[in-house]
MDAnalysis code that builds the backbone (N, CA, C; Angstrom):
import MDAnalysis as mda
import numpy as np

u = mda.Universe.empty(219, n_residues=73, atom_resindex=np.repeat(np.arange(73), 3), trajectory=True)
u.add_TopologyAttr("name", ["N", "CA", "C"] * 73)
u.add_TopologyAttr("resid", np.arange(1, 74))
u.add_TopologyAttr("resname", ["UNK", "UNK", "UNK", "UNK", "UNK", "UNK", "UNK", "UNK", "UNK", "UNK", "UNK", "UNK", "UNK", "UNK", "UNK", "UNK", "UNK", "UNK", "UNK", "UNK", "UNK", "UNK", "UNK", "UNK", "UNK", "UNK", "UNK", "UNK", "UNK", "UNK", "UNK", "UNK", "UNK", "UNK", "UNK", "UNK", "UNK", "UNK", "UNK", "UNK", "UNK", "UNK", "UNK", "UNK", "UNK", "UNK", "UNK", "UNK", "UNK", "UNK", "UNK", "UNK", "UNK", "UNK", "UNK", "UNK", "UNK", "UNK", "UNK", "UNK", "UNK", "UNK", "UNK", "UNK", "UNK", "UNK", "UNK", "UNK", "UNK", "UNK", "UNK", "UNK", "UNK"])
u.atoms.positions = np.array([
    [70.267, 52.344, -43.567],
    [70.197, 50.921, -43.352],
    [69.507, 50.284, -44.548],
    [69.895, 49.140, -44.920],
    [69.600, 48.542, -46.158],
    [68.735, 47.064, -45.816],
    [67.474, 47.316, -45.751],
    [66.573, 46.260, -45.495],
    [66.786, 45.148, -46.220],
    [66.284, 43.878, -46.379],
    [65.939, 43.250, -47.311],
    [64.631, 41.564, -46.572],
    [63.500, 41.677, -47.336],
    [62.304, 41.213, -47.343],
    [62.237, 39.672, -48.563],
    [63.036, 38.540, -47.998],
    [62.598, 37.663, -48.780],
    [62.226, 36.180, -47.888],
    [61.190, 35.480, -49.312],
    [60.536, 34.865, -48.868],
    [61.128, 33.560, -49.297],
    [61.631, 32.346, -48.579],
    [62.461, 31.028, -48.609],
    [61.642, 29.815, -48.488],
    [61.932, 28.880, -48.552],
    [61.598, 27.710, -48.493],
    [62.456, 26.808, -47.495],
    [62.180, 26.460, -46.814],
    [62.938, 25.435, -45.472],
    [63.375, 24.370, -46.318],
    [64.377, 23.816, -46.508],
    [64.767, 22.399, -47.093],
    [65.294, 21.642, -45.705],
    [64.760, 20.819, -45.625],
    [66.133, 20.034, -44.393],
    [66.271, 20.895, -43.334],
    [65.527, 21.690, -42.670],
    [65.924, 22.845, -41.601],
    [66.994, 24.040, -41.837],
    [67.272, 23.854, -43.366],
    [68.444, 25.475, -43.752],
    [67.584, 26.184, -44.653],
    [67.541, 27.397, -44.302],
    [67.499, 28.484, -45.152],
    [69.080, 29.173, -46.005],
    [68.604, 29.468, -47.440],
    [69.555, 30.087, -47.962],
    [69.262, 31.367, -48.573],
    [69.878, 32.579, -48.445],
    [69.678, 33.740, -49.023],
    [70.712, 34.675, -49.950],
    [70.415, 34.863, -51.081],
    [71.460, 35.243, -51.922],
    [71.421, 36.953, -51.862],
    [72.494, 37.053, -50.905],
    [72.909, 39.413, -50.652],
    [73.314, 39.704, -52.240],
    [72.585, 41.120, -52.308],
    [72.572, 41.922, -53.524],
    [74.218, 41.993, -53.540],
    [74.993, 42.303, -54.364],
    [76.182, 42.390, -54.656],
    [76.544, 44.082, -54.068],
    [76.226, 44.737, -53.470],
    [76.025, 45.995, -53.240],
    [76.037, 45.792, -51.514],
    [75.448, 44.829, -51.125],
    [74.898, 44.523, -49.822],
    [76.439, 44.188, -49.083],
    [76.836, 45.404, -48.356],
    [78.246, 45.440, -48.081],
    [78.645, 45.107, -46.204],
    [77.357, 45.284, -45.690],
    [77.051, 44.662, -44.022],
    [77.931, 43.152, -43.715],
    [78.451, 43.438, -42.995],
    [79.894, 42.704, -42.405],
    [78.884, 41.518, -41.082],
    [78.274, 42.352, -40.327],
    [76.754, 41.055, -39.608],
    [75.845, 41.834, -39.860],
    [74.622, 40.849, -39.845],
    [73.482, 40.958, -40.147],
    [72.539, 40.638, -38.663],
    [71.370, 41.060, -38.867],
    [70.191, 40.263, -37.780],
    [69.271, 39.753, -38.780],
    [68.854, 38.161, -38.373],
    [67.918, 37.855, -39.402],
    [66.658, 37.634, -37.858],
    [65.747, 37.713, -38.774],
    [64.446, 37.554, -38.080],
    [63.601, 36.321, -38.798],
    [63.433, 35.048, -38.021],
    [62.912, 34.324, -39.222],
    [61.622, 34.185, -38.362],
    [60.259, 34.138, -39.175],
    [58.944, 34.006, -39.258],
    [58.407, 33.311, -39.831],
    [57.716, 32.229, -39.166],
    [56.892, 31.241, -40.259],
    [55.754, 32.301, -40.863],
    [55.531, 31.547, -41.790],
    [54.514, 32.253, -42.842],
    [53.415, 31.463, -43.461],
    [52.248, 31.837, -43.512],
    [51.484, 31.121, -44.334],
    [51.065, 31.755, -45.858],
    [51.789, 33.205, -45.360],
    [51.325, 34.523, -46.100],
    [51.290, 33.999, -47.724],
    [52.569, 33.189, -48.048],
    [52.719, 32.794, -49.551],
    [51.841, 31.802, -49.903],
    [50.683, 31.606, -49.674],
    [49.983, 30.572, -50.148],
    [49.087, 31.632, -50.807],
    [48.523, 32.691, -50.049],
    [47.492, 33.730, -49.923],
    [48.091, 34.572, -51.225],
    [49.401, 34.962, -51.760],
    [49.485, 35.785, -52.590],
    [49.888, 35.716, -53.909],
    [48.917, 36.894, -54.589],
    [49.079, 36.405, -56.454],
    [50.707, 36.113, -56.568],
    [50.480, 35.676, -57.958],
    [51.887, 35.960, -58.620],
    [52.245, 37.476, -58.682],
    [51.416, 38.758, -58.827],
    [51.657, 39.562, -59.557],
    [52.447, 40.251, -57.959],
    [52.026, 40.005, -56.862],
    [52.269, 40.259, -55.439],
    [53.997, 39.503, -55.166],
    [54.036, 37.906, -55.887],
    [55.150, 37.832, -55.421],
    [56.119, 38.469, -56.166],
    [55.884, 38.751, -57.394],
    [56.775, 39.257, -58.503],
    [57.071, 41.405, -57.425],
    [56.386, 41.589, -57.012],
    [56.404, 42.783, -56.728],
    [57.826, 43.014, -55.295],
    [57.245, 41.653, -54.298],
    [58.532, 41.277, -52.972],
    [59.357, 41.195, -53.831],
    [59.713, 40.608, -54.785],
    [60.824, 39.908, -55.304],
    [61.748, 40.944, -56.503],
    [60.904, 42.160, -56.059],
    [61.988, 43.344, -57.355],
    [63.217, 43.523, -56.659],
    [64.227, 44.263, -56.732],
    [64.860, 45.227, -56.607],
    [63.722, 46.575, -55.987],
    [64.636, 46.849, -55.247],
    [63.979, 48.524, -54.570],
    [65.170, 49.622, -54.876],
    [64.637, 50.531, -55.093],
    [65.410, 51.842, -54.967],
    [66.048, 52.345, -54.624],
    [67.564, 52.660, -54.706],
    [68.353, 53.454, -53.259],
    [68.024, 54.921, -53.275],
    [68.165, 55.375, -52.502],
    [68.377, 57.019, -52.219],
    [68.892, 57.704, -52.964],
    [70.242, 57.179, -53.739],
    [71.016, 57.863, -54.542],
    [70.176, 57.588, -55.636],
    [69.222, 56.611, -56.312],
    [68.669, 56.517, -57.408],
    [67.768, 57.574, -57.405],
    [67.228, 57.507, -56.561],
    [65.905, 58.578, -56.274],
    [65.990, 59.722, -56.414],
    [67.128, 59.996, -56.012],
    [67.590, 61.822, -55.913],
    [67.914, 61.913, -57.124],
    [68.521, 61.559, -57.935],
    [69.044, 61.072, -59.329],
    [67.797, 61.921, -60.427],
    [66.499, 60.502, -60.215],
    [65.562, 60.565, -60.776],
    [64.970, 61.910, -60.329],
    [64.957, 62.278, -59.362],
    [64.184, 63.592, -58.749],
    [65.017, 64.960, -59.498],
    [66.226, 65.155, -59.457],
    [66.931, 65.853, -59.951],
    [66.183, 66.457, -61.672],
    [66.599, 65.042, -62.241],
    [66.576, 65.215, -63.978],
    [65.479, 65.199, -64.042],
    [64.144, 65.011, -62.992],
    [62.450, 65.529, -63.477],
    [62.324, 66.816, -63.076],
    [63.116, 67.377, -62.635],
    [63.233, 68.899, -62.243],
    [64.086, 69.716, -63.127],
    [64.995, 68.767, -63.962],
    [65.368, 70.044, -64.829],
    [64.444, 69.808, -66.100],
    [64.201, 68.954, -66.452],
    [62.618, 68.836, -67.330],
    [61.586, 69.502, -67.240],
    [61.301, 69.553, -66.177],
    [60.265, 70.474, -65.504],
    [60.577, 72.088, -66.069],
    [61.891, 72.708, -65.893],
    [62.524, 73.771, -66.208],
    [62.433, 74.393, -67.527],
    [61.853, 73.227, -68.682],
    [61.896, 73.382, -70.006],
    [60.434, 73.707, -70.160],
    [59.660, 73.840, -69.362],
    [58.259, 73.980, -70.027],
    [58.293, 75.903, -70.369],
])
C-alpha cells in the first residue's frame, strides 16, 4: 500500500492534491484533519514531509549493491 502524508491549505472549502505519477490507485480514502501542527514546524521539518519516500524496490536495489561492495573488502 502506497501511503501519502501531505499538508494543504483550505481555499474556499477545497482541498487540492497533486498523486505522484507512479500513484496508480483507481479510489482512494482520504482522511482530512485539521491541524495546527504547521505553525509548530521548522522549515527543515517541512522540507523533510514534503520529500519523496522510498519504494521497496529502491531499497532492495540499494541493499543489494551495498552487499556486493561489501564483498570487495
Amino acid at each position: 500500500m502506497q501511503a501519502i502524508k501531505h499538508y494543504t491549505e483550505v481555499i474556499n472549502g477545497c482541498i487540492s492534491v497533486q498523486l505522484p505519477k507512479d500513484f496508480t490507485a483507481k479510489r482512494v480514502k482520504l482522511l482530512i484533519v485539521p491541524t495546527d501542527e504547521e505553525n509548530s514546524l521548522t522549515d527543515f521539518q517541512h522540507f523533510l514531509l514534503e520529500s519523496p519516500e522510498m519504494t521497496e524496490q529502491e531499497y532492495q536495489f540499494i541493499t543489494e549493491k551495498r552487499q556486493h561492495f561489501a564483498s570487495w573488502k
